[in-house]
PAZAPA-4460 file (N, C-alpha, C; in steps of 0.05 Angstrom, whole numbers, plus 32768, in hexadecimal, padded with zeros to 4 digits):
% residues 248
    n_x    n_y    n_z   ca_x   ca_y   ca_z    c_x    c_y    c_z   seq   type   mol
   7F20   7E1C   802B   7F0A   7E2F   8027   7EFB   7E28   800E     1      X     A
   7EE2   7E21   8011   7ED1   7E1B   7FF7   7EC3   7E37   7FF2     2      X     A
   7EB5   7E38   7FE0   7EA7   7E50   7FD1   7E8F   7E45   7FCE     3      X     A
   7E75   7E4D   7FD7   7E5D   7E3A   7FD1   7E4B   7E4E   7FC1     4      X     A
   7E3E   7E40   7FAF   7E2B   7E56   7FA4   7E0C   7E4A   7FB4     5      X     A
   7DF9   7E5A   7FB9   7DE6   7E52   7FC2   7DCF   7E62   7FB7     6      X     A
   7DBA   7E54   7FA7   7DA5   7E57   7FA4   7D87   7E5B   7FBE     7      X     A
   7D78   7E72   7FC2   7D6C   7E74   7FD8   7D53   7E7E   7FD1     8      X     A
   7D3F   7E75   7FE0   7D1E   7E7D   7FDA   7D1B   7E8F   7FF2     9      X     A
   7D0E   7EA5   7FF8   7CFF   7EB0   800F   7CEC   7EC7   8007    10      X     A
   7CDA   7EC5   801F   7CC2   7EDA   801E   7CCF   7EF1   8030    11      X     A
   7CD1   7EFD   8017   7CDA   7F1A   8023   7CC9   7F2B   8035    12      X     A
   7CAA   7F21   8041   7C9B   7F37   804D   7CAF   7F3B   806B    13      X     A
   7CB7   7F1D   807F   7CBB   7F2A   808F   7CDD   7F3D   809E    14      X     A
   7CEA   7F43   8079   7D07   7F4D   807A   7CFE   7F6B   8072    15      X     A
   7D1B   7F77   807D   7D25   7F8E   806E   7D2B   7F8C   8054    16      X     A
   7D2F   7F7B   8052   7D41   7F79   8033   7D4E   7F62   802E    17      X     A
   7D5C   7F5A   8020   7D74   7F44   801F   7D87   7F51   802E    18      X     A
   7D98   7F6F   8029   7DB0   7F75   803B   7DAE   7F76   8050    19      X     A
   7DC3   7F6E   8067   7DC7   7F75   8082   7DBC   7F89   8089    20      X     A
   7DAE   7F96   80A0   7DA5   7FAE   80AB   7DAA   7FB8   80C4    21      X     A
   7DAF   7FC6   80D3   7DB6   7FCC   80E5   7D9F   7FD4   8100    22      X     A
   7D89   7FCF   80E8   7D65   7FDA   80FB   7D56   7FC2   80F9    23      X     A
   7D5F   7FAA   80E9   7D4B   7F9B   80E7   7D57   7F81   80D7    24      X     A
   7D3D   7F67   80DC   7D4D   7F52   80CF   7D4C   7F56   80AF    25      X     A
   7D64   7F49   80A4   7D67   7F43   8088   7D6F   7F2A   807B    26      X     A
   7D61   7F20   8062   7D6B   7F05   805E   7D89   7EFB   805E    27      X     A
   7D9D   7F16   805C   7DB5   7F0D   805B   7DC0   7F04   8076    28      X     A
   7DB1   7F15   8087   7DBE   7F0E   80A1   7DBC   7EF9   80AE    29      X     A
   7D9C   7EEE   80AD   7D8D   7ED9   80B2   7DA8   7EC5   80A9    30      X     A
   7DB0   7EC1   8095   7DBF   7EAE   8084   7DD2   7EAA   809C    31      X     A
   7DE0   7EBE   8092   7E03   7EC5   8095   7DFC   7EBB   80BC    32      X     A
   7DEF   7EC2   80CF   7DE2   7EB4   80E5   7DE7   7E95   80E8    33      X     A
   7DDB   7E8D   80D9   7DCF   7E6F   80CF   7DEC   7E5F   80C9    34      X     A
   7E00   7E6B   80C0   7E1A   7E57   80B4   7E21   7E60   80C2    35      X     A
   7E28   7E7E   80D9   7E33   7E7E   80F3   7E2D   7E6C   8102    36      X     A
   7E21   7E62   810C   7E0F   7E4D   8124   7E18   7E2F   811B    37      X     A
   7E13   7E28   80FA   7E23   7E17   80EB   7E3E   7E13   80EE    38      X     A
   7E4F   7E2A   80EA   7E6C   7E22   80E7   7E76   7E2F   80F9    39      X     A
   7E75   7E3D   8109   7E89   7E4E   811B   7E8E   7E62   810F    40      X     A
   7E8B   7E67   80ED   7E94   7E7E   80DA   7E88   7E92   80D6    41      X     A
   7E92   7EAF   80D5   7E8D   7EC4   80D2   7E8E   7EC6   80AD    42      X     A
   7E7A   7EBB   809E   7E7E   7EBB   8086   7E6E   7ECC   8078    43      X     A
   7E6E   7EDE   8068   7E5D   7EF4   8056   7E49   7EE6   803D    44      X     A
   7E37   7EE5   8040   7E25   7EE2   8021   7E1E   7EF7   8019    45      X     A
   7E2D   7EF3   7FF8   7E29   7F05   7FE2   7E16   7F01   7FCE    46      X     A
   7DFF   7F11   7FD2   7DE7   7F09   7FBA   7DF0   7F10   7F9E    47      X     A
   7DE1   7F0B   7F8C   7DDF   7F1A   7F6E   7DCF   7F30   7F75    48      X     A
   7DBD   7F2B   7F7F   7DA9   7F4A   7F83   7D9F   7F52   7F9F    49      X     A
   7D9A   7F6C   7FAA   7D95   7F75   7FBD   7D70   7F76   7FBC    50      X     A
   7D64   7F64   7FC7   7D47   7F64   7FC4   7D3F   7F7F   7FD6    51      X     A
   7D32   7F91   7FD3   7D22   7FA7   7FED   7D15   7F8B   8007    52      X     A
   7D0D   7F9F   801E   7CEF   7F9B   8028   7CDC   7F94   8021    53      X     A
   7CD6   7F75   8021   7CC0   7F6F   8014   7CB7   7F5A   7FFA    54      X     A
   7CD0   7F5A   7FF6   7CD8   7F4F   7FD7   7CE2   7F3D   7FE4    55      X     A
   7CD6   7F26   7FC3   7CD9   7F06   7FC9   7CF0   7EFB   7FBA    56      X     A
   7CFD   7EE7   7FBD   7D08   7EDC   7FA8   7CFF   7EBE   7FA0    57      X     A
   7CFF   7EB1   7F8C   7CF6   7E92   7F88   7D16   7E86   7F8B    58      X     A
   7D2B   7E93   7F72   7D48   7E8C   7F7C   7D65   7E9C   7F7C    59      X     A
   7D61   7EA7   7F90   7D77   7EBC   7F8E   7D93   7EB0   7F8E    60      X     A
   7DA8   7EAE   7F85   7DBD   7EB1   7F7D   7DD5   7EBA   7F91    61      X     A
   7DD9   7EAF   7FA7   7DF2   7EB5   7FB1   7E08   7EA9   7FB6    62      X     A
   7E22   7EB8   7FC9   7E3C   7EA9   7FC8   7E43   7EA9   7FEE    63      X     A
   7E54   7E90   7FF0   7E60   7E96   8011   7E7F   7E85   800B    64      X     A
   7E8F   7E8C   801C   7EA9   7E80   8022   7EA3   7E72   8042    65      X     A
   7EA9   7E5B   8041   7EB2   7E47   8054   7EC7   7E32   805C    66      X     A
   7EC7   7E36   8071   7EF3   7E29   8071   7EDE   7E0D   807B    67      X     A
   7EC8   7E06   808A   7EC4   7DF2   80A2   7EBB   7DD6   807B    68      X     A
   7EC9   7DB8   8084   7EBA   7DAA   8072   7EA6   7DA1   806F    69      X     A
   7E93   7DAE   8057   7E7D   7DA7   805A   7E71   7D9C   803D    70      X     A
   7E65   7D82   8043   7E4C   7D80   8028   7E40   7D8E   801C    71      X     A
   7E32   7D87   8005   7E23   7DA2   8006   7E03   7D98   8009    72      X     A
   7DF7   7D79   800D   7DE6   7D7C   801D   7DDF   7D83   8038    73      X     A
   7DFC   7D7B   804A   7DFB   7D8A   8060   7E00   7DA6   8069    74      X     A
   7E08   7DBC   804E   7E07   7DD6   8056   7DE9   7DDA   804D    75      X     A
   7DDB   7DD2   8041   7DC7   7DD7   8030   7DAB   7DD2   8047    76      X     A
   7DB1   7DB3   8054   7D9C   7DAD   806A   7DA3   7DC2   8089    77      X     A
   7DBF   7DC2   808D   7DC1   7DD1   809F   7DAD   7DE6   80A5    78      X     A
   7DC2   7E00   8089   7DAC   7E14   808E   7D97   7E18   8091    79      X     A
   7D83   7E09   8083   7D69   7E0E   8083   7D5E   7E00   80A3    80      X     A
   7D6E   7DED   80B0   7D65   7DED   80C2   7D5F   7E07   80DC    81      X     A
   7D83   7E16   80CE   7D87   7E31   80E6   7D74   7E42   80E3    82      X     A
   7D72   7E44   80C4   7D5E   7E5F   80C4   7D40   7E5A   80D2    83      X     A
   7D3B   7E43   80CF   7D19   7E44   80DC   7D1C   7E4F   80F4    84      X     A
   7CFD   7E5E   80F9   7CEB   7E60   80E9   7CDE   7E74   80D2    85      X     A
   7CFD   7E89   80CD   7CFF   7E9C   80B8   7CEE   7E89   809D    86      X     A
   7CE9   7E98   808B   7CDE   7E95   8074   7CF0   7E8C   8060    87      X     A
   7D10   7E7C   8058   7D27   7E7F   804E   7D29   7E68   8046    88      X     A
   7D30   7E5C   802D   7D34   7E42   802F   7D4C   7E39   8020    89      X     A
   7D5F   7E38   801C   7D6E   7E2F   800F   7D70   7E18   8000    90      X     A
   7D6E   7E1A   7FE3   7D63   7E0B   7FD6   7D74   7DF3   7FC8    91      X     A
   7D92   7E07   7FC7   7DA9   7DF0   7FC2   7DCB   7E03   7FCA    92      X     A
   7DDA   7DF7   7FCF   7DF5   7DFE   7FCA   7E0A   7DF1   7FBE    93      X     A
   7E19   7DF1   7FB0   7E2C   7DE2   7F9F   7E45   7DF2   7F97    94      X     A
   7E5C   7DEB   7F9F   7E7C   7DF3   7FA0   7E7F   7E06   7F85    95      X     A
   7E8B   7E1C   7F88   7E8F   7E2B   7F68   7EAD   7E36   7F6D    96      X     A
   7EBA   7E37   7F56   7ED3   7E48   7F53   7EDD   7E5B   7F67    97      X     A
   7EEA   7E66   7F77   7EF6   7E7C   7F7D   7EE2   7E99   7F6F    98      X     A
   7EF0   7E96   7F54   7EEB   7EA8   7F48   7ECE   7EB2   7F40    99      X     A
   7EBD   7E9D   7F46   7EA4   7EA0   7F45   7E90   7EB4   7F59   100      X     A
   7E84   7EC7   7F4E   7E78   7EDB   7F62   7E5B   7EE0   7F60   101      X     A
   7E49   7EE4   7F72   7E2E   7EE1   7F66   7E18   7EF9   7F60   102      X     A
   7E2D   7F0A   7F66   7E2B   7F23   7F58   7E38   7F2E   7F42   103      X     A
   7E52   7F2E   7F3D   7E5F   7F30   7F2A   7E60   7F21   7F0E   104      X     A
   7E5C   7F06   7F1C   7E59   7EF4   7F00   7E3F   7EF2   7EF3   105      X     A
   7E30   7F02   7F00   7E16   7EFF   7EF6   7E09   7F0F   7ECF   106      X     A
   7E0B   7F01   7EC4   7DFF   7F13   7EAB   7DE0   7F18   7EA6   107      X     A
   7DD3   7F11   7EBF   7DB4   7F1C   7EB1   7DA2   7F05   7ECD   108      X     A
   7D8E   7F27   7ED2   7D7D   7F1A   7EEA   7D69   7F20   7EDE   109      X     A
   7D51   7F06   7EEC   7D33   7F06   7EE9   7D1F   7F0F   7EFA   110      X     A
   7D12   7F1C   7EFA   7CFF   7F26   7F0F   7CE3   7F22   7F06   111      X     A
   7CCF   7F1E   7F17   7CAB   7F16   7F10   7C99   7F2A   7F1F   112      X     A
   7C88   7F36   7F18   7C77   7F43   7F25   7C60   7F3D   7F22   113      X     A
   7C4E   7F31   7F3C   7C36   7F23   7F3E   7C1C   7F40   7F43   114      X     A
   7C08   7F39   7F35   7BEE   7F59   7F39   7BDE   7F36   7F3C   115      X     A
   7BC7   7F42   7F58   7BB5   7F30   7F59   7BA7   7F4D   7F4A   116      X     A
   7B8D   7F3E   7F37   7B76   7F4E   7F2E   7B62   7F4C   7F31   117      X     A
   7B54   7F4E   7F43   7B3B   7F3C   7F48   7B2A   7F4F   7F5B   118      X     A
   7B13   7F4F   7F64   7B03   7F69   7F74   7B0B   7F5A   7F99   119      X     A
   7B0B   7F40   7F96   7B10   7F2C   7FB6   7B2D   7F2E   7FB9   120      X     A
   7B36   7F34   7FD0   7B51   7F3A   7FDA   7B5E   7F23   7FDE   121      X     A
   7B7C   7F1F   7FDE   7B8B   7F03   7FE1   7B80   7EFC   7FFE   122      X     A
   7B80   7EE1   7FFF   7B88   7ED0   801C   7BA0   7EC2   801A   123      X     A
   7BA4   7EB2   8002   7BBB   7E9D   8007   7BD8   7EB8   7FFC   124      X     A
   7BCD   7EC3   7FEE   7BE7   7ED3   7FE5   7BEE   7EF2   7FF6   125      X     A
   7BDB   7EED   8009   7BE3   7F08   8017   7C00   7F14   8015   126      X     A
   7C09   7F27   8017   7C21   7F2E   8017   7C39   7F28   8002   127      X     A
   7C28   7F19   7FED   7C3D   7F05   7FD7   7C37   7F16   7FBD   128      X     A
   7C20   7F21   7FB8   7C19   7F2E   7F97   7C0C   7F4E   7FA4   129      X     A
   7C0D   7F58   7F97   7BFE   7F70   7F97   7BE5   7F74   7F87   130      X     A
   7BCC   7F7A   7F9F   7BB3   7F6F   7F98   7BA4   7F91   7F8B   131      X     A
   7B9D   7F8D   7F6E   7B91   7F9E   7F5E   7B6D   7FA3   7F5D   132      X     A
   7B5C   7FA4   7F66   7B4B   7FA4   7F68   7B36   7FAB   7F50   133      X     A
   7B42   7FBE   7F3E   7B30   7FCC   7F2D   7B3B   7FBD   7F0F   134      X     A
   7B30   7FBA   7EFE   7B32   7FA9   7EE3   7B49   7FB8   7ED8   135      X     A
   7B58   7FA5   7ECE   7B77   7FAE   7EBD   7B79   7FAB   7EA1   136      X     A
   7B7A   7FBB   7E8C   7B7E   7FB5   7E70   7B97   7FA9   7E71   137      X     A
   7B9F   7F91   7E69   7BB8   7F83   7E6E   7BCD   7F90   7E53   138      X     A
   7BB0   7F91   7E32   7BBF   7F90   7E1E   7BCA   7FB2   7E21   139      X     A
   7BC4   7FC0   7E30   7BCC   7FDC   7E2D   7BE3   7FDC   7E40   140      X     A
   7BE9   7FC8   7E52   7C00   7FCC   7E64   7C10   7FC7   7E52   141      X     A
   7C12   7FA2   7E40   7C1B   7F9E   7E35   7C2C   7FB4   7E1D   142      X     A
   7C21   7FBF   7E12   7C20   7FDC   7DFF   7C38   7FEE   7E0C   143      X     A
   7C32   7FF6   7E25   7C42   800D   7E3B   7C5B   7FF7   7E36   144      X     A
   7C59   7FDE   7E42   7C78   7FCE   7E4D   7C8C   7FD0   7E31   145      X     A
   7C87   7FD5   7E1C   7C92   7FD1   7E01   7C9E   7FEA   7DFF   146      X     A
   7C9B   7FFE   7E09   7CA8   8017   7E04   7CC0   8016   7E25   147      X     A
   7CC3   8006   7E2E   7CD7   800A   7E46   7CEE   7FF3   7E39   148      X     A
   7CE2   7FDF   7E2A   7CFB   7FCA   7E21   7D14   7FDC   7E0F   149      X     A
   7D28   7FD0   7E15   7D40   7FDE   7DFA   7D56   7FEA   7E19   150      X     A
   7D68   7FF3   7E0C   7D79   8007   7E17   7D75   8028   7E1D   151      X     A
   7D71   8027   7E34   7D5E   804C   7E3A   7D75   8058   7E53   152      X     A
   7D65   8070   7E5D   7D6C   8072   7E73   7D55   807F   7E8B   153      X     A
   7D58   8069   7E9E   7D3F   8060   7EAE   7D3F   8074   7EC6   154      X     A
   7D4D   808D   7EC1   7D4A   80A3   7ED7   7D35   80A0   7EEC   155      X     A
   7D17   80A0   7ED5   7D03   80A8   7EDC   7CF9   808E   7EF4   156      X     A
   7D08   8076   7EEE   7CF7   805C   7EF5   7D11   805B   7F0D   157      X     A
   7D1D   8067   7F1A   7D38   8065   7F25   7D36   8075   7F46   158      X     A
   7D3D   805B   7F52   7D2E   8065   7F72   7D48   8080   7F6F   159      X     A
   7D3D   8091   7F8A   7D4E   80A6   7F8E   7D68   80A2   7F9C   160      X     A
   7D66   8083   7FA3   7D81   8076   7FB9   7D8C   8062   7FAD   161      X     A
   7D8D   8063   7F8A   7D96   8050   7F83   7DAD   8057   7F7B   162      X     A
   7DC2   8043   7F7C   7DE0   804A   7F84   7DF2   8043   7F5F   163      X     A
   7DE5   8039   7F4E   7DEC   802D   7F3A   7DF8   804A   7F2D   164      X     A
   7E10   8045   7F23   7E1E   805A   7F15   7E13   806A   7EF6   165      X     A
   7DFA   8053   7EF1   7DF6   8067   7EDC   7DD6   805D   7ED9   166      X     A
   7DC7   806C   7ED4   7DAA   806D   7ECE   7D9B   805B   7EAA   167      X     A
   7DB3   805D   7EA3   7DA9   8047   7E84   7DB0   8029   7E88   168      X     A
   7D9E   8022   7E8C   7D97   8004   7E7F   7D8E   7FF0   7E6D   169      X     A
   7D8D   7FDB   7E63   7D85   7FCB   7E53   7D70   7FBE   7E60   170      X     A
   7D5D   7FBD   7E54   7D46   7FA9   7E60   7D3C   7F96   7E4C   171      X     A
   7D41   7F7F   7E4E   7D45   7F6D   7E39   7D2A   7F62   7E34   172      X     A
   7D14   7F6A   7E48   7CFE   7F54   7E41   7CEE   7F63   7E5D   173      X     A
   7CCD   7F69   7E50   7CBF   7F6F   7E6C   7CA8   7F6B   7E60   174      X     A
   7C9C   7F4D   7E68   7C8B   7F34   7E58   7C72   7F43   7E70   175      X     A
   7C53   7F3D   7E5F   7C42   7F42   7E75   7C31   7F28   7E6A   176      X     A
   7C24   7F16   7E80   7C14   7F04   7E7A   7C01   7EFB   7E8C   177      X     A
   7BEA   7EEA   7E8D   7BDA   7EEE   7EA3   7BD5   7ECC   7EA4   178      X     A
   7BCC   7EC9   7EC4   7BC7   7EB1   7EBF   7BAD   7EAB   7EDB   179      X     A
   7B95   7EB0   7ECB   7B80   7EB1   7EE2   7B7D   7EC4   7EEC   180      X     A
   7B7B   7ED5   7F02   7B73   7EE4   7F0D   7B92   7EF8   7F03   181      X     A
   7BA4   7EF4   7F07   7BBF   7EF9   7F0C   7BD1   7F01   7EF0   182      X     A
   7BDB   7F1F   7EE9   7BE4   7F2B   7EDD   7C02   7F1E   7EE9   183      X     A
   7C11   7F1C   7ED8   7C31   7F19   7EE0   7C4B   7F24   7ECA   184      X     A
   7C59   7F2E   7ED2   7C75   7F43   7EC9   7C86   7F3F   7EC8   185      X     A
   7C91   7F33   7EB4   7CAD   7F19   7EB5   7CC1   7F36   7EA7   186      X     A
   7CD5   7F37   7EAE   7CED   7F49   7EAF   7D08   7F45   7EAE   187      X     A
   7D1A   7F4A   7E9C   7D32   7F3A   7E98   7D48   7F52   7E94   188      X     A
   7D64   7F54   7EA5   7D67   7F68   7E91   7D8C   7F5A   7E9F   189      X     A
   7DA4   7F68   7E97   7DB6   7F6B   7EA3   7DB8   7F67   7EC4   190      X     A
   7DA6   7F81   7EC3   7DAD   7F92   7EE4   7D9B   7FA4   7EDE   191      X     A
   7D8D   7FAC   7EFA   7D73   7FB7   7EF9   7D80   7FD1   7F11   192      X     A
   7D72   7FE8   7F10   7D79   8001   7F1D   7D5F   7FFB   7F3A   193      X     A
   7D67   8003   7F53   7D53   8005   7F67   7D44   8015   7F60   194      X     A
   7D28   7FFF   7F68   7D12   8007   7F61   7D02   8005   7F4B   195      X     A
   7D14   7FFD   7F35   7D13   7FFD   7F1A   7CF6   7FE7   7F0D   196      X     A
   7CF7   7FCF   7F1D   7CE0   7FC4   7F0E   7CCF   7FCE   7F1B   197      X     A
   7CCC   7FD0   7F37   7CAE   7FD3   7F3D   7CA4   7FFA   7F36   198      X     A
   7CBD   8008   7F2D   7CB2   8023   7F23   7CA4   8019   7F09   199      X     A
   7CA8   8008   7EFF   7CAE   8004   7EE3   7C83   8001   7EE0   200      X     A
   7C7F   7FE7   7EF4   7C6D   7FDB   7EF9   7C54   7FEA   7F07   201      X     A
   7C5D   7FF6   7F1C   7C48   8011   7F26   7C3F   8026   7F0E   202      X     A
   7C4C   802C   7EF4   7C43   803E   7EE4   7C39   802E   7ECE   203      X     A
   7C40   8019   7EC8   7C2F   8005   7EBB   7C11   7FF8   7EC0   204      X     A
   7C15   7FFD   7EDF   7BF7   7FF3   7EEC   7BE4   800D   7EE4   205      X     A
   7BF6   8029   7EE6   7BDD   803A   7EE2   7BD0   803D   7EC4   206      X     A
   7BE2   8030   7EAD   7BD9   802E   7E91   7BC6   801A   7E8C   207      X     A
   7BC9   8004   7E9F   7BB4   7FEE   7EA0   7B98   7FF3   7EAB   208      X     A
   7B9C   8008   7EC1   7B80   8010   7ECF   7B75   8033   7EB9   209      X     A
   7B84   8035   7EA1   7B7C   8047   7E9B   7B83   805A   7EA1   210      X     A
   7B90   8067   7EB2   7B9C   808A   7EBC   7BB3   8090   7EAE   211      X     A
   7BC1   8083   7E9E   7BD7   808B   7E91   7BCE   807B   7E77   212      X     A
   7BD7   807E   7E59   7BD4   806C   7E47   7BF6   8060   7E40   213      X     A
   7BF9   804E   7E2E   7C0C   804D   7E27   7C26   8063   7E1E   214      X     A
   7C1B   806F   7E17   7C2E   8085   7E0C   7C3E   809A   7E26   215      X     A
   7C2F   8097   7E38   7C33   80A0   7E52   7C50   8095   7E57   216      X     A
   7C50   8080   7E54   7C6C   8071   7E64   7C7B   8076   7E56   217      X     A
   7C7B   8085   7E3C   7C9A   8085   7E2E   7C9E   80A4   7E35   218      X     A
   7C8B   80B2   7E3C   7C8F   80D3   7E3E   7C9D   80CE   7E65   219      X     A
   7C94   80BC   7E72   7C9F   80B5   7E83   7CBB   80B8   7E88   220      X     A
   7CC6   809A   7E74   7CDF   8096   7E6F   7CEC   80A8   7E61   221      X     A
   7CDF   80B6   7E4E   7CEE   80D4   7E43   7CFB   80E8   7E4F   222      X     A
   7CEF   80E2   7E6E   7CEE   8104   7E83   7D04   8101   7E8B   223      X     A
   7D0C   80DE   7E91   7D25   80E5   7EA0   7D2B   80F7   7EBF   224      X     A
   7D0A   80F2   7EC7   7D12   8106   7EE2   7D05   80E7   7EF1   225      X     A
   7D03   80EB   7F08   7CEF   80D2   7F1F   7CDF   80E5   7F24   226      X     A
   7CDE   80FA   7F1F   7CC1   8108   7F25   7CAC   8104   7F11   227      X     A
   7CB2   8102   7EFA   7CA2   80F7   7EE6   7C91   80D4   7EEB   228      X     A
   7C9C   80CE   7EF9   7C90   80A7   7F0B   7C7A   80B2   7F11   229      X     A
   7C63   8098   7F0C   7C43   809C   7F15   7C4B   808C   7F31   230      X     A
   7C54   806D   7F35   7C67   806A   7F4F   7C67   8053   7F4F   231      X     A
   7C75   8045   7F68   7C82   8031   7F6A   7C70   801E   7F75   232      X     A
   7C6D   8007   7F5E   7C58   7FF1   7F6E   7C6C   7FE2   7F87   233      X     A
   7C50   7FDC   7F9C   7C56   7FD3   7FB8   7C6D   7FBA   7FB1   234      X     A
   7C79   7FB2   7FC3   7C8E   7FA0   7FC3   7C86   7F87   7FC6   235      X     A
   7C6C   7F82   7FC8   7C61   7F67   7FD2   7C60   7F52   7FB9   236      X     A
   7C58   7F54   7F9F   7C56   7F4A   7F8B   7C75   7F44   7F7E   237      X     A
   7C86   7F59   7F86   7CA6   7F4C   7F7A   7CB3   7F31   7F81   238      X     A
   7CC1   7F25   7F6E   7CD1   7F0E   7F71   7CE3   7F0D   7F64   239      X     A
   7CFF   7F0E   7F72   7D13   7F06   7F64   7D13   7EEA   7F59   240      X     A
   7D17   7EE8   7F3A   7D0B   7EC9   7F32   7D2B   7EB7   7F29   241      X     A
   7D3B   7EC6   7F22   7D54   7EB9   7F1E   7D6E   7EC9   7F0C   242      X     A
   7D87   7EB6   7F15   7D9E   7ECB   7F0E   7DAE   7EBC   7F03   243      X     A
   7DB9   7ECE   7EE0   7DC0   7EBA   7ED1   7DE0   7EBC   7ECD   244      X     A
   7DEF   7EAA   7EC4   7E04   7EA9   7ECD   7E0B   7E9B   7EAF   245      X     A
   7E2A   7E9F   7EA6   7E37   7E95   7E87   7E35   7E72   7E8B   246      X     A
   7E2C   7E6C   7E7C   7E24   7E48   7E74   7E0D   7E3C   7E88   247      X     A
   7DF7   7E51   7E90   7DE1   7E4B   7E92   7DE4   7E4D   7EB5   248      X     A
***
């Protein structure tokens, strides 16, 4: 039985989510499919993070057990052959410890949030950024994101189905920078609560268009209720960007 860790890219528009579903396809299933048809095996992939509906990843972070012997260019070419013509690509796999888990071992995920800004609607990025139409003060978002960094508790920014045992988090870093048309939301933290960046990001967009100012988002984060949320930007612009693990 080897333990593989596998690094994976996909466009979340046409999943439920990364988890299995019982109504619809999901990237995990798609997978866990793909090394069935491969090996004869009924094997489980374990992410670092549960992406929603919609949500992308560049490299997500997961684990599988397999008894059948395999390379790991040929588990690596395999899959990506099974999954076509899903959106999924597996980008590498390589043998890890037993003890290695790609959720548990994980000490700190990255997430990106793309805002197109511009008055002309995406073509190439349809479905990939979330398109802003009306002019954004970037340095006033900037301003708002500085009062959510540190150790808080993110009640307010905290889906109502999020299962995480406790509402305070560390958010180590929530960078805003632009590049051309395109605002972007680099985000670092531990472990992030559902819902958490893109609440974070939906009440930040309204400080940028002016309806909230900076000071808004800390009376936000103060309330401690989710009724206090201006709301949750669309899922289209998220990306899981990577998951960090002890010695890099």
């Amino acid at each position: 039985m080897t333990r593989w860790r596998l690094t994976i890219e996909y466009d979340g528009g046409p999943f439920l989510g990364w988890q299995r579903q019982g109504q619809g396809p999901s990237v995990q299933q798609t997978l866990e499919e793909a090394i069935h048809r491969m090996t004869g095996e009924r094997a489980a992939v374990h992410s670092a993070g549960r992406t929603d509906a919609g949500v992308h990843a560049l490299a997500m972070s997961a684990h599988v057990e397999i008894e059948k012997s395999l390379t790991e260019h040929r588990l690596r070419e395999g899959v990506n052959a099974l999954v076509r013509p899903h959106p999924i690509a597996l980008l590498s796999a390589e043998p890890v410890p037993d003890g290695w888990h790609a959720r548990f071992s994980c000490i700190g995920r990255r997430y990106l949030y793309r805002i197109l800004n511009r008055t002309a609607p995406p073509a190439l990025g349809r479905g990939r950024v979330w398109h802003i139409g009306a002019h954004i003060d970037v340095a006033a978002m900037a301003q708002g994101a500085k009062l959510l960094v540190g150790s808080h508790d993110f009640t307010t920014f905290r889906s109502a189905h999020c299962q995480s045992e406790s509402p305070v988090k560390t958010l180590d870093r929530l960078d805003i920078s632009t590049k051309g048309d395109e605002i972007r939301i680099a985000a670092a933290a531990r472990s992030f609560l559902h819902h958490q960046v893109r609440s974070m990001v939906g009440c930040l967009a309204l400080v940028g268009r002016g309806q909230w100012g900076p000071e808004d988002i800390k009376s936000a984060l103060d309330a401690r209720d989710r009724a206090a949320l201006g709301f949750n930007a669309p899922p289209d612009g998220l990306y899981f960007v990577k998951a960090v693990y002890p010695g890099g």
